[in-house]
C-alpha positions in Angstrom: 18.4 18.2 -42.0 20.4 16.4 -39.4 20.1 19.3 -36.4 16.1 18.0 -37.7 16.7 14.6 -36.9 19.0 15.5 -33.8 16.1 17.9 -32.1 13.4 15.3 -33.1 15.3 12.8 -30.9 16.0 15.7 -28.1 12.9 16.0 -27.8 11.0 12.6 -27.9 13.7 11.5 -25.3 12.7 14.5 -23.5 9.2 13.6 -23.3 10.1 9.7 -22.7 11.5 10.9 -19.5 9.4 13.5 -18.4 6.4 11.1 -19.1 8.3 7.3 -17.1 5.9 6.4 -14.6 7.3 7.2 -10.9 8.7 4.4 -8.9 6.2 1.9 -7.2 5.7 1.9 -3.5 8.1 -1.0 -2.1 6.6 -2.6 0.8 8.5 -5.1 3.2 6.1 -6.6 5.6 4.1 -3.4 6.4 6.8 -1.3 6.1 8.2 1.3 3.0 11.3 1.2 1.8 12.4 4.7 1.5 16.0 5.4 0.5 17.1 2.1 2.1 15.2 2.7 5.2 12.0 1.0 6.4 9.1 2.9 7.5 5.5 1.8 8.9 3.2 3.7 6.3 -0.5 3.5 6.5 -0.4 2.4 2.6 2.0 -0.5 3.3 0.1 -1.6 6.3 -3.1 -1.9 4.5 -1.2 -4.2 1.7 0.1 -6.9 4.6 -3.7 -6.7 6.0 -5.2 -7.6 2.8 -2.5 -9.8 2.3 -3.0 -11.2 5.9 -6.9 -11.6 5.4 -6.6 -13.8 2.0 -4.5 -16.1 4.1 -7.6 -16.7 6.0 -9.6 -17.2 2.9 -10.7 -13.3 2.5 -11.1 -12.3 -1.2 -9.9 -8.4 -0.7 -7.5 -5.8 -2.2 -5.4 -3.8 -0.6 -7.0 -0.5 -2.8 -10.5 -2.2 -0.7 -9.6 -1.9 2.4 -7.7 2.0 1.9 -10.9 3.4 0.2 -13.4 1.6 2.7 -13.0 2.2 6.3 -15.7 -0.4 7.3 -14.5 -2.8 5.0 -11.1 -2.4 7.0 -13.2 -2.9 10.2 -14.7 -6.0 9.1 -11.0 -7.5 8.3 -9.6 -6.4 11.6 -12.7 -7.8 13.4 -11.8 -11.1 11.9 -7.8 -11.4 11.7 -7.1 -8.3 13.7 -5.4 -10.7 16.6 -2.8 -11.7 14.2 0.3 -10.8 15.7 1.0 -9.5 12.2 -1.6 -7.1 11.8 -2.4 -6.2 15.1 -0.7 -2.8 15.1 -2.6 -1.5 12.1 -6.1 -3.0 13.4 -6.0 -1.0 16.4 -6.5 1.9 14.6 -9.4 0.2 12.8 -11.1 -1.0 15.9 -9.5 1.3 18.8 -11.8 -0.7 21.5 -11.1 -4.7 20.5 -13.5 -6.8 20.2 -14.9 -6.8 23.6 -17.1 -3.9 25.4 -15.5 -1.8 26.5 -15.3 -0.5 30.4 
């Protein structure tokens, strides 16, 4: 009865591991922290644009401006001279807002 109760407990530990959720994505101003390091990650940039754009007085998501490209062009378009978010708008809008020559 108690090698039971002692594999019962083996084994719902087991699956209590197995089954933690994996560590969230730490972002640092645009940047991942991985293994103490910092590195520029498209997922992390999108989080300081969207957080960028509702300083402006956007109403956006992070998860909005990944899954929608124009969405993200529309942001840069608008805050995309922020010295903040600059970098990551490039990509977004690769000729600025003017024409280009």
């Amino acid at each position: 009865m108690a090698n039971a109760k002692m594999l019962c407990g083996a084994s719902i530990l087991a699956c209590v591991a197995v089954s933690a959720p994996a560590a969230a994505i730490e972002c640092r101003g645009g940047y991942q922290v991985v293994q103490g390091n910092l590195l520029s990650t498209p997922y992390c940039q999108d989080a300081l644009l969207a957080q960028v754009a509702r300083q402006y007085g956007f109403r956006t998501s992070a998860a909005a401006i990944r899954q929608n490209p124009n969405h993200k062009r529309e942001i840069c378009r608008f805050v995309g001279r922020d010295i903040r978010v600059q970098e990551n708008c490039i990509t977004a809008n690769p000729n600025g807002r003017g024409r280009a020559f």
